[in-house]
PDB file with SEQRES, HELIX, SHEET and CRYST1 records, atoms N, CA, C and O in Angstrom:
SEQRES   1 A   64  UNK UNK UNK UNK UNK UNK UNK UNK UNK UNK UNK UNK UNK          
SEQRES   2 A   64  UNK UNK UNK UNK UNK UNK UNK UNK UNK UNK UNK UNK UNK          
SEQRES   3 A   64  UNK UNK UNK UNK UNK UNK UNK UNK UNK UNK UNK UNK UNK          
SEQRES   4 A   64  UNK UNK UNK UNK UNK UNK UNK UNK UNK UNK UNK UNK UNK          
SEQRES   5 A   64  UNK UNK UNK UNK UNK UNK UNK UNK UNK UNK UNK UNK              
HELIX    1 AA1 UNK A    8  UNK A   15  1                                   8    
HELIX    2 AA2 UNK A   17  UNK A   19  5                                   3    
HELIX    3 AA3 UNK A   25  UNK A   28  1                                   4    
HELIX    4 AA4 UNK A   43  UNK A   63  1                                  21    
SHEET    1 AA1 2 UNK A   4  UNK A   6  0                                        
SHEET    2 AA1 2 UNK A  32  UNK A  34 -1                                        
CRYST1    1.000    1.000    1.000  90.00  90.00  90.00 P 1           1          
ATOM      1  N   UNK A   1       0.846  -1.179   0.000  1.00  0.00           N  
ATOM      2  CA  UNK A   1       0.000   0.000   0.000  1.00  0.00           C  
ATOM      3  C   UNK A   1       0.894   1.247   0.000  1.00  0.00           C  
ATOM      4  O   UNK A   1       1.433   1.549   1.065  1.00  0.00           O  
ATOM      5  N   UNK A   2       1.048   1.793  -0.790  1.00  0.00           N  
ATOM      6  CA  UNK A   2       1.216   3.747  -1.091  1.00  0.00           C  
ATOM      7  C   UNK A   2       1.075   4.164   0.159  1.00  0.00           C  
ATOM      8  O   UNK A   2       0.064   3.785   0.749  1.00  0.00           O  
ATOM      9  N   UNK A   3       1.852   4.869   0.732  1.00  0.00           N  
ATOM     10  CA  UNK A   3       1.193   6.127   2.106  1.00  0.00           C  
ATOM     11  C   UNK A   3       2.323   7.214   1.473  1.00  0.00           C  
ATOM     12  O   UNK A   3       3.531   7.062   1.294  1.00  0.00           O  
ATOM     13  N   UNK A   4       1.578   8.199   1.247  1.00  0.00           N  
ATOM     14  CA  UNK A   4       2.228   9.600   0.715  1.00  0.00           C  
ATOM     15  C   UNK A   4       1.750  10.957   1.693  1.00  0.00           C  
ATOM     16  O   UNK A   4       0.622  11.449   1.709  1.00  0.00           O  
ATOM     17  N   UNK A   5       2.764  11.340   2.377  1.00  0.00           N  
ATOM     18  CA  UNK A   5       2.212  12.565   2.721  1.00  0.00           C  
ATOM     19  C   UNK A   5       2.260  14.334   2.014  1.00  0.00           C  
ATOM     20  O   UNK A   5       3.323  14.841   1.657  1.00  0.00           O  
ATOM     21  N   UNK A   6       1.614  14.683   1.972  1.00  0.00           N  
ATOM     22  CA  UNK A   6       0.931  16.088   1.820  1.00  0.00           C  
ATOM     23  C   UNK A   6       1.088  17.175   2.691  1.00  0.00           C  
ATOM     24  O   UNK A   6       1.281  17.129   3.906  1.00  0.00           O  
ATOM     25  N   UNK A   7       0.935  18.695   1.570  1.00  0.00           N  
ATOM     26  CA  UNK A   7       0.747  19.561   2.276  1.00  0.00           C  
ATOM     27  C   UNK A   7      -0.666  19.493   2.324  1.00  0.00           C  
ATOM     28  O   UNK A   7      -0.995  18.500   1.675  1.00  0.00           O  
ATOM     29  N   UNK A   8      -1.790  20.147   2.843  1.00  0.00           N  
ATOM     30  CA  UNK A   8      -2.934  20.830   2.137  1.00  0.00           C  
ATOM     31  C   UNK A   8      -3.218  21.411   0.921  1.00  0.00           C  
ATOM     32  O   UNK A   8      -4.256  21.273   0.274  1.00  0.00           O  
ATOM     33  N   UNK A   9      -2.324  22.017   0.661  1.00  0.00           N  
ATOM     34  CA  UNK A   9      -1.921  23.067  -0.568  1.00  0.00           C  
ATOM     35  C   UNK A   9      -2.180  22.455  -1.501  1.00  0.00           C  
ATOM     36  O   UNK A   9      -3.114  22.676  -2.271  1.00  0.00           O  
ATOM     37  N   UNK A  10      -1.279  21.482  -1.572  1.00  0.00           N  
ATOM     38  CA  UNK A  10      -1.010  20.420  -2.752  1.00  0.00           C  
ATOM     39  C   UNK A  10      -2.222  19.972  -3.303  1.00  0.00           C  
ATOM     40  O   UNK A  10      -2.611  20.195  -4.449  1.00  0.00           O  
ATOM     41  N   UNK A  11      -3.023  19.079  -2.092  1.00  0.00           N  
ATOM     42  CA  UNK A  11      -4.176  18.914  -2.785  1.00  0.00           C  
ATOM     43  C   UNK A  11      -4.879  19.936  -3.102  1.00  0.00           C  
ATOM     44  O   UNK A  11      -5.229  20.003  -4.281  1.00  0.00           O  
ATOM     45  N   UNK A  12      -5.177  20.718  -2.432  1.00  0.00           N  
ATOM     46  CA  UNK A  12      -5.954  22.048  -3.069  1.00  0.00           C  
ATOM     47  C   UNK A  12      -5.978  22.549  -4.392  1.00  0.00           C  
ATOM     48  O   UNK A  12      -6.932  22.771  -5.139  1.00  0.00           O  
ATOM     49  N   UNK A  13      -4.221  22.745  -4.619  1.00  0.00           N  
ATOM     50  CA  UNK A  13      -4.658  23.064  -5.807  1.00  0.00           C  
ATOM     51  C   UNK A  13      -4.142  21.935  -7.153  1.00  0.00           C  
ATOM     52  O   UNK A  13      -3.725  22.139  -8.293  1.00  0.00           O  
ATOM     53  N   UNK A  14      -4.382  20.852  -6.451  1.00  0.00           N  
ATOM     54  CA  UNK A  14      -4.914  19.811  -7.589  1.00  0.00           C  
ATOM     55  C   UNK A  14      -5.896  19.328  -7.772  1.00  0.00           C  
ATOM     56  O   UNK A  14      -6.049  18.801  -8.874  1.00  0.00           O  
ATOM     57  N   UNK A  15      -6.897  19.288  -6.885  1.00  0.00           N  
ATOM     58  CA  UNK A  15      -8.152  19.041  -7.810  1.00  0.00           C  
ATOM     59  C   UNK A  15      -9.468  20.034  -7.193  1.00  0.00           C  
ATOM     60  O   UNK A  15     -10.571  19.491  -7.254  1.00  0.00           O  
ATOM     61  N   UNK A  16      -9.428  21.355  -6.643  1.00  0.00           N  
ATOM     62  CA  UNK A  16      -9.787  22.152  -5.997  1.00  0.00           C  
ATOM     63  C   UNK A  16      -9.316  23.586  -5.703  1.00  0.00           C  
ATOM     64  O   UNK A  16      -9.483  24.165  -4.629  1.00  0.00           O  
ATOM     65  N   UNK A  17      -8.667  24.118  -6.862  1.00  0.00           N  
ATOM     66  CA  UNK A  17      -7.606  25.626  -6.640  1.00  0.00           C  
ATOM     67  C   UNK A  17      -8.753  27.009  -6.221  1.00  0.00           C  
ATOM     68  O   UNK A  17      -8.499  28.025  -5.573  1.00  0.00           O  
ATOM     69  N   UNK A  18      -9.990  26.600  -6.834  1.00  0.00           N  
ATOM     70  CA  UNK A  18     -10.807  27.464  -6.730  1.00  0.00           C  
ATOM     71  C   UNK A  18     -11.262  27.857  -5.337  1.00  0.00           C  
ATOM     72  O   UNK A  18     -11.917  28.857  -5.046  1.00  0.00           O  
ATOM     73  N   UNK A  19     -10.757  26.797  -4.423  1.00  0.00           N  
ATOM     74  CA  UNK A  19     -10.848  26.924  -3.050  1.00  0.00           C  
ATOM     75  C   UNK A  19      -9.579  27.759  -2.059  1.00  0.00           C  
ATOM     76  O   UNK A  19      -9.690  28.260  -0.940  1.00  0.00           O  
ATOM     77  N   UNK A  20      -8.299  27.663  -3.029  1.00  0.00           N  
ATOM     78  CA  UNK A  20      -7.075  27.971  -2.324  1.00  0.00           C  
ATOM     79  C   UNK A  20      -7.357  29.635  -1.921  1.00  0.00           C  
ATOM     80  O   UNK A  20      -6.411  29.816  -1.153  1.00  0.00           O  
ATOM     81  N   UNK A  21      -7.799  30.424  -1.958  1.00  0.00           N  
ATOM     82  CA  UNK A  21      -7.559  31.591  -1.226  1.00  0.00           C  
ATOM     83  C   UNK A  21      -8.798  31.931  -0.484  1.00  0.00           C  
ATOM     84  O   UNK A  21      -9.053  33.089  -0.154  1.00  0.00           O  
ATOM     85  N   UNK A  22      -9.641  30.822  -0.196  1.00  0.00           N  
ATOM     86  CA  UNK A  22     -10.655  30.487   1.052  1.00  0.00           C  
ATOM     87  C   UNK A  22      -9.736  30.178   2.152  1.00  0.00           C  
ATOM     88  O   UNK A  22      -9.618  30.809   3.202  1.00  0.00           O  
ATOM     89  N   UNK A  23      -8.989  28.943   1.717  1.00  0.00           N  
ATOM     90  CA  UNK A  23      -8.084  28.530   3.239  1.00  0.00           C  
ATOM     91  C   UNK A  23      -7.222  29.684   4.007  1.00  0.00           C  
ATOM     92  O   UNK A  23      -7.207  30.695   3.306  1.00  0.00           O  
ATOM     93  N   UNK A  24      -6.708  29.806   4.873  1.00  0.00           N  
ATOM     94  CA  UNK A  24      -5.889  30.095   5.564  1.00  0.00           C  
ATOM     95  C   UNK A  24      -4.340  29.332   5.579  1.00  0.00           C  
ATOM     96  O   UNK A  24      -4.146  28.118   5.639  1.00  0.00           O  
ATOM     97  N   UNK A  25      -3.436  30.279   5.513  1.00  0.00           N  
ATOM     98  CA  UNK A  25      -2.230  29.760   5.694  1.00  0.00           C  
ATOM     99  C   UNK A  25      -1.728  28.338   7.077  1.00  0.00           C  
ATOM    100  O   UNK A  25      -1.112  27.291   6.878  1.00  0.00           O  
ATOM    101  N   UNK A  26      -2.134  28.729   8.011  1.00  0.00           N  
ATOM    102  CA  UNK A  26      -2.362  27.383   8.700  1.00  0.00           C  
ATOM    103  C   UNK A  26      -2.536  25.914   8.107  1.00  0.00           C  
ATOM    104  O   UNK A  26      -1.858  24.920   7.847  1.00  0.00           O  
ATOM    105  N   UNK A  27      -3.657  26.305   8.056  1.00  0.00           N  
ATOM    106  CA  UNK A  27      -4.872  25.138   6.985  1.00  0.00           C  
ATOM    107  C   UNK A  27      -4.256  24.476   5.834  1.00  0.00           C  
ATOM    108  O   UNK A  27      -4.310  23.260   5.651  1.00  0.00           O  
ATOM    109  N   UNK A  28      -3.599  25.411   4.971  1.00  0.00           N  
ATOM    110  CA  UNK A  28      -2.722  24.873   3.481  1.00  0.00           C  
ATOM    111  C   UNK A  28      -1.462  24.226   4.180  1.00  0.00           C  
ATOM    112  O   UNK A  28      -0.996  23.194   3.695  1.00  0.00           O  
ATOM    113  N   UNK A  29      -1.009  24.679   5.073  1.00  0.00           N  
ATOM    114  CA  UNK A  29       0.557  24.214   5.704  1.00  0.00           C  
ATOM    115  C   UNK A  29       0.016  22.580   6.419  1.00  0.00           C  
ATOM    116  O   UNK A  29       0.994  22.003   6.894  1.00  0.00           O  
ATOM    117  N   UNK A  30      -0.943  21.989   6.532  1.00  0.00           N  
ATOM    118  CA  UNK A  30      -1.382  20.902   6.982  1.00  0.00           C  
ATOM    119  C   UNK A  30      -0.955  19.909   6.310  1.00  0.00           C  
ATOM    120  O   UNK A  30      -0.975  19.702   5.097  1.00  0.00           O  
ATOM    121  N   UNK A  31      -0.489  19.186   7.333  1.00  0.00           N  
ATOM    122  CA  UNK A  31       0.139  17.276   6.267  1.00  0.00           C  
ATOM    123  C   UNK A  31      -0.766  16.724   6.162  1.00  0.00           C  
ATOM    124  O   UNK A  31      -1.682  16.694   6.985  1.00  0.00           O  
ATOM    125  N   UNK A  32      -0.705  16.033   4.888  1.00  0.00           N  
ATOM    126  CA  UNK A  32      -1.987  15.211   5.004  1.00  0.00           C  
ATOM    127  C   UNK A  32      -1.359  13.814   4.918  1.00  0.00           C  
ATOM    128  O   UNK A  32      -0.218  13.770   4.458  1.00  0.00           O  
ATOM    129  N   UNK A  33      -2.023  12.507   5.347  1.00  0.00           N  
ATOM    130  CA  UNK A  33      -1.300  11.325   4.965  1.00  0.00           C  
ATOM    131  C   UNK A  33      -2.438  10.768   4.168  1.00  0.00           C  
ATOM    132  O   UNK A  33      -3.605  10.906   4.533  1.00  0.00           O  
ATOM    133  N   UNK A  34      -2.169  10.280   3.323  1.00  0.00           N  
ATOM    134  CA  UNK A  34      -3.162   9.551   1.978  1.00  0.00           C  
ATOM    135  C   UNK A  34      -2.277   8.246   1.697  1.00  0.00           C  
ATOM    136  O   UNK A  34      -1.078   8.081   1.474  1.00  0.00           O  
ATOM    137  N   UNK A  35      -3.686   7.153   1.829  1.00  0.00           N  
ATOM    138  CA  UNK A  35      -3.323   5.877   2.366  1.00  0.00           C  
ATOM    139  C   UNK A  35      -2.209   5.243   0.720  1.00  0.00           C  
ATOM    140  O   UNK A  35      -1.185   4.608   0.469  1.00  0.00           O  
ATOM    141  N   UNK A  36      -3.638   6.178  -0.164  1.00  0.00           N  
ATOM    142  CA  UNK A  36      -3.145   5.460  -1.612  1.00  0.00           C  
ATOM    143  C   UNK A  36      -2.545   6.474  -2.804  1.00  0.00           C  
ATOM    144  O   UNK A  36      -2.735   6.474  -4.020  1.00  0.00           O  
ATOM    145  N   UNK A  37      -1.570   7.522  -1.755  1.00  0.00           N  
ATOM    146  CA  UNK A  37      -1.181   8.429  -2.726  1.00  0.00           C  
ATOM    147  C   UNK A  37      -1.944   9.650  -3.347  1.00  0.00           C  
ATOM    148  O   UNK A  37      -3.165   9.518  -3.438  1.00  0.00           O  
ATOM    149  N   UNK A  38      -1.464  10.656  -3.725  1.00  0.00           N  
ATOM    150  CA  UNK A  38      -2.164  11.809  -4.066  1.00  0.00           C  
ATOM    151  C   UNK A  38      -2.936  11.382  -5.413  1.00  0.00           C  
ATOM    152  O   UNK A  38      -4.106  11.750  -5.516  1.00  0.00           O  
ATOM    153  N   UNK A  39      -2.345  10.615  -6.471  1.00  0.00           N  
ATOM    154  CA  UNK A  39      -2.783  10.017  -7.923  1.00  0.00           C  
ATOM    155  C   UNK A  39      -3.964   9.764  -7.828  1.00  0.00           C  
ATOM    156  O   UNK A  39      -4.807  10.179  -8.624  1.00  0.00           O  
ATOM    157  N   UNK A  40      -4.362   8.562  -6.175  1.00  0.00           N  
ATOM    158  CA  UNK A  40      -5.991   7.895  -6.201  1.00  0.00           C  
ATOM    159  C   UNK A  40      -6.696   9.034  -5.842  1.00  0.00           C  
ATOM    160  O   UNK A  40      -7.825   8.581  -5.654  1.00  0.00           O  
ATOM    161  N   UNK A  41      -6.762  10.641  -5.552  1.00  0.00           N  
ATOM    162  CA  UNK A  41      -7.510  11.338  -4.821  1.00  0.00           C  
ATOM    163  C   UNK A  41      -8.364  12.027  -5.537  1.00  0.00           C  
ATOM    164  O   UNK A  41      -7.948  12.868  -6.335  1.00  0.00           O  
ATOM    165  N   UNK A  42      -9.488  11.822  -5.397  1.00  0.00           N  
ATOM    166  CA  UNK A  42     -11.046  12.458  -6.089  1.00  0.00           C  
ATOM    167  C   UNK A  42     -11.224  14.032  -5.359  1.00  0.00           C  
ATOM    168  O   UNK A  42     -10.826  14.598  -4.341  1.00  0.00           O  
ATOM    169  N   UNK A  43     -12.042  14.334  -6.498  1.00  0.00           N  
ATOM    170  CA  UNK A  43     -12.072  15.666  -5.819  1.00  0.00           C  
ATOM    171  C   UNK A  43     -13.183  15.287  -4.619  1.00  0.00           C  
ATOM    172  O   UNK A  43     -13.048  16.044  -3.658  1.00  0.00           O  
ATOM    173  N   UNK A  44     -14.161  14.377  -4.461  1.00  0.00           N  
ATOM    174  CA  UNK A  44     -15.003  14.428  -3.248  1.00  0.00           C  
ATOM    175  C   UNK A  44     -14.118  14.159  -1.845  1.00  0.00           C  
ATOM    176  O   UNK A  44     -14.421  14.352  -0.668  1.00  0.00           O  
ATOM    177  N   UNK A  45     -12.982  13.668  -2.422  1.00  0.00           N  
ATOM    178  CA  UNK A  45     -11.936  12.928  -1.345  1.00  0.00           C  
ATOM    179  C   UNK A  45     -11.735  14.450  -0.842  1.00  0.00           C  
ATOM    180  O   UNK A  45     -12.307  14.926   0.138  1.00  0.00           O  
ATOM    181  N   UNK A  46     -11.083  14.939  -1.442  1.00  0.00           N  
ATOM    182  CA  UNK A  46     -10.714  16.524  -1.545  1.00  0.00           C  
ATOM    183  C   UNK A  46     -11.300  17.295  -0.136  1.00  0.00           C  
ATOM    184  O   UNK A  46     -10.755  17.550   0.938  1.00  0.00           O  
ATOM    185  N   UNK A  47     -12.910  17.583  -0.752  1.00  0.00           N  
ATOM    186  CA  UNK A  47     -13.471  18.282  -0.301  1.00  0.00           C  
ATOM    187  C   UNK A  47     -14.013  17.569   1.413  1.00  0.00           C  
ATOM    188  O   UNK A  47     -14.625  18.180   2.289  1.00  0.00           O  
ATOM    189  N   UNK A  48     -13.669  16.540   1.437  1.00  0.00           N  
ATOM    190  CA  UNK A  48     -14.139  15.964   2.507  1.00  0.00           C  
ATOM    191  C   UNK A  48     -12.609  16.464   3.678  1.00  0.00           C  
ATOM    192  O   UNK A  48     -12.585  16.941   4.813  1.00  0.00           O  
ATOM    193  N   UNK A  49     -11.805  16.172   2.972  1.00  0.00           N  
ATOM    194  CA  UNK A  49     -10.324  16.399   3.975  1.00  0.00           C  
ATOM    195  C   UNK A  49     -10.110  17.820   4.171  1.00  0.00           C  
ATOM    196  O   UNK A  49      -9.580  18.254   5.194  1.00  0.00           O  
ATOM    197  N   UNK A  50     -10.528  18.595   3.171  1.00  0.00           N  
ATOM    198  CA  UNK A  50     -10.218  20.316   3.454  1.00  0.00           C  
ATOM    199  C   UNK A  50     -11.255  20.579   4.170  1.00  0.00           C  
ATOM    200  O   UNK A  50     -11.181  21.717   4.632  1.00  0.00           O  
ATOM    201  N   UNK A  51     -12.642  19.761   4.606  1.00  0.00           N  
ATOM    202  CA  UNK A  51     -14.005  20.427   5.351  1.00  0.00           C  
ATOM    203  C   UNK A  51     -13.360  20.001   6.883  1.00  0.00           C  
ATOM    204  O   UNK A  51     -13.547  20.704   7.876  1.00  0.00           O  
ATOM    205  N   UNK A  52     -12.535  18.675   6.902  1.00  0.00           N  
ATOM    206  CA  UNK A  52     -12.467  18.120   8.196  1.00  0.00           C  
ATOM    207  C   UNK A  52     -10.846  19.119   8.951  1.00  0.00           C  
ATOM    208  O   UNK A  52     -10.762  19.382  10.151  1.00  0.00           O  
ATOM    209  N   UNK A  53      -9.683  19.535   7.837  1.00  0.00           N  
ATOM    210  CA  UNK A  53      -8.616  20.350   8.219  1.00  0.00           C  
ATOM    211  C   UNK A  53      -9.428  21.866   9.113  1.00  0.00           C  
ATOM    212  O   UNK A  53      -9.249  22.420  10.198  1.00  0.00           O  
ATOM    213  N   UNK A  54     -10.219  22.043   8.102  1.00  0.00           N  
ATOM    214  CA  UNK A  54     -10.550  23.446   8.447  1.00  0.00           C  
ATOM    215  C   UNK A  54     -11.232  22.885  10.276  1.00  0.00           C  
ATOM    216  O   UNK A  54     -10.612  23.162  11.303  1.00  0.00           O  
ATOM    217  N   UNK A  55     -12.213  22.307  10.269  1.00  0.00           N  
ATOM    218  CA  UNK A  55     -12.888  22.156  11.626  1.00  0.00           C  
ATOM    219  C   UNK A  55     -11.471  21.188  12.681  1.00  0.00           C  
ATOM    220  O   UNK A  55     -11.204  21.036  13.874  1.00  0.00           O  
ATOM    221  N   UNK A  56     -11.124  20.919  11.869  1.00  0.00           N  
ATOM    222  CA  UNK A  56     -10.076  20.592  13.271  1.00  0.00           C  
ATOM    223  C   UNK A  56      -9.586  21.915  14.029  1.00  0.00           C  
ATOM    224  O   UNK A  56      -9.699  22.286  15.197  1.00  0.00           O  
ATOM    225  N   UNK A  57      -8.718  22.742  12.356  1.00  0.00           N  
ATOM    226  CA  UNK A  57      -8.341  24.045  12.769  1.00  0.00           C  
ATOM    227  C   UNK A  57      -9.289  25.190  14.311  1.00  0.00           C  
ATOM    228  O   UNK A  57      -8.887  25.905  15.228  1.00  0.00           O  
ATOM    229  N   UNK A  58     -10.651  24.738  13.781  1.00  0.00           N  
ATOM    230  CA  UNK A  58     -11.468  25.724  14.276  1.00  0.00           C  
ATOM    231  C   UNK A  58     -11.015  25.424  15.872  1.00  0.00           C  
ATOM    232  O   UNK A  58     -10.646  26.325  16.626  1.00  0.00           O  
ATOM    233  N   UNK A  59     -11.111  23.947  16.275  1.00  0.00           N  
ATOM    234  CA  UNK A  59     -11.296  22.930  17.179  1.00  0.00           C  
ATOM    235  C   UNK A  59      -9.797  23.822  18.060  1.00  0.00           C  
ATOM    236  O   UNK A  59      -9.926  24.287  19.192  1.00  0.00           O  
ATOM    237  N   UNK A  60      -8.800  23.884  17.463  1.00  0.00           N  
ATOM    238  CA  UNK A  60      -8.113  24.152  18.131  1.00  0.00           C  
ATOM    239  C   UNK A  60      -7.964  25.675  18.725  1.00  0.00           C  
ATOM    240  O   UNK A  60      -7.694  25.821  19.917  1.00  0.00           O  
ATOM    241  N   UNK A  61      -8.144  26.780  17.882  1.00  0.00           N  
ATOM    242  CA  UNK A  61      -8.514  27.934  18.094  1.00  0.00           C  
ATOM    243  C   UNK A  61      -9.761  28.221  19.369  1.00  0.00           C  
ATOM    244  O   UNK A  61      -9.796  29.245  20.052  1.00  0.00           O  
ATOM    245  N   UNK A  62     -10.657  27.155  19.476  1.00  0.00           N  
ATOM    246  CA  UNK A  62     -11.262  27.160  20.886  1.00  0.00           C  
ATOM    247  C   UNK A  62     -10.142  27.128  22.062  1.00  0.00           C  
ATOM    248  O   UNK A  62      -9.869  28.085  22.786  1.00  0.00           O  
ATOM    249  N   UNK A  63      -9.412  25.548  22.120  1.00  0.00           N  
ATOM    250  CA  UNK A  63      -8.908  25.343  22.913  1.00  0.00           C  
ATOM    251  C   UNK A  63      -7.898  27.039  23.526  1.00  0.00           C  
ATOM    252  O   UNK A  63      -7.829  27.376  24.708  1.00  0.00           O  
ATOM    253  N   UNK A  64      -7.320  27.733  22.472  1.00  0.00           N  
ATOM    254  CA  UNK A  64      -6.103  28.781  22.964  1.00  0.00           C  
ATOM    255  C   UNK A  64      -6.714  30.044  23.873  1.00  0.00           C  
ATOM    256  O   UNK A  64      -5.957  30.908  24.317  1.00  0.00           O  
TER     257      UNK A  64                                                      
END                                                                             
């Protein structure tokens, strides 16, 4: 099995750029680990990992 890690960025603006100046610099600087490589990644894959980065983000901005 492939395990490739990521910025955010990366995926963003590969199958989703139209989103890149929504994120926050934080948010794009995020690793991502992808089980089967950036190649297998759909854009629904996409949009599911940049909805869950961002609410983690939020998650932590409570905690400070």
């Amino acid at each position: 099995m492939l395990v490739e890690t990521v910025k955010l960025a990366t995926i963003v603006m590969k199958l989703t750029p139209d989103l890149y100046p929504t994120l926050k610099k934080h948010e794009l600087e995020s690793e991502i680990v992808l089980r089967n490589g950036l190649a297998a990644l759909e854009a629904e894959d996409a949009m599911e990992i940049i909805q869950y980065s961002i609410s983690e983000h939020q998650k932590d901005a409570y905690l400070h």
